[in-house]
C-alpha positions, -999 to +999 in steps of 0.1 A: +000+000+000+014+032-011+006+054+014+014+036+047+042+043+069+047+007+077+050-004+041+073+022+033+092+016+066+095-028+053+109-008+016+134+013+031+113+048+021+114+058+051+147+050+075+142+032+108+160+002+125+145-031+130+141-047+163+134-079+148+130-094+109+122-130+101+102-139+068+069-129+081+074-099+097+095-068+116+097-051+150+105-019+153+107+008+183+075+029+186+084+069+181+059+080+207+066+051+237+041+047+259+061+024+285+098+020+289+097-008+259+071-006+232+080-025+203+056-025+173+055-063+157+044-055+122+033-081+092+053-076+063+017-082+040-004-056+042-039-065+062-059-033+073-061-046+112-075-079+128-106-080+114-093-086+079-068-113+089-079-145+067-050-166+075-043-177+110-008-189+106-002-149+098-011-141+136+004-170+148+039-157+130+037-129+149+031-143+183+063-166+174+080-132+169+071-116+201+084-144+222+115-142+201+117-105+207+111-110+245+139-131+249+162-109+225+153-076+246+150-093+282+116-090+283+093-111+310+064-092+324+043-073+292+017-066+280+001-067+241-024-046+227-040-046+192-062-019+183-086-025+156-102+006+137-095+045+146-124+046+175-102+019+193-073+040+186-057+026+157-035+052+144-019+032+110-040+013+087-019-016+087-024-044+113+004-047+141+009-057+178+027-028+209+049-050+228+044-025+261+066-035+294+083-012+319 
């Protein structure tokens, strides 16, 4: 999708270091934290948020990911959150998961 940050983050439009990359997805650092660690896990396929997500495997990538990125970063108490459509607060049109632990 042209216009979204997160696809032109995955093609190197717009600069930013990756946390984690496997074939599946990326992690990166969240510009506005709202905890001490707040890592975004991001599909690298476009889906609009949760409620357009036809294939399971693709969430069950990312949860795969987040323990990784636990275990990279130290993490053990967190917590996840998903927003799905702007009244629930999701800012980017392009499904992802905040990694939020202090």
């Amino acid at each position: 999708m042209s216009d979204c940050i997160f696809c032109k983050i995955l093609n190197k439009e717009i600069p930013s270091k990756f946390v984690y990359e496997d074939e599946t997805c990326f992690a990166i650092n969240d510009i506005n934290p709202k905890a001490k660690k707040h890592i975004l896990v991001i599909p690298k396929v476009h889906v609009k948020s949760l409620n357009e997500v036809d294939d399971n495997m693709l969430i069950k990538n990312m949860f795969d990911a987040i323990k990784k990125i636990n275990a990279k970063e130290g993490i053990k108490d967190f917590r996840l959150q998903i927003n799905t459509g702007k009244g629930a607060g999701q800012e980017v049109d392009h499904l992802h998961i905040h990694i939020l632990a202090n």
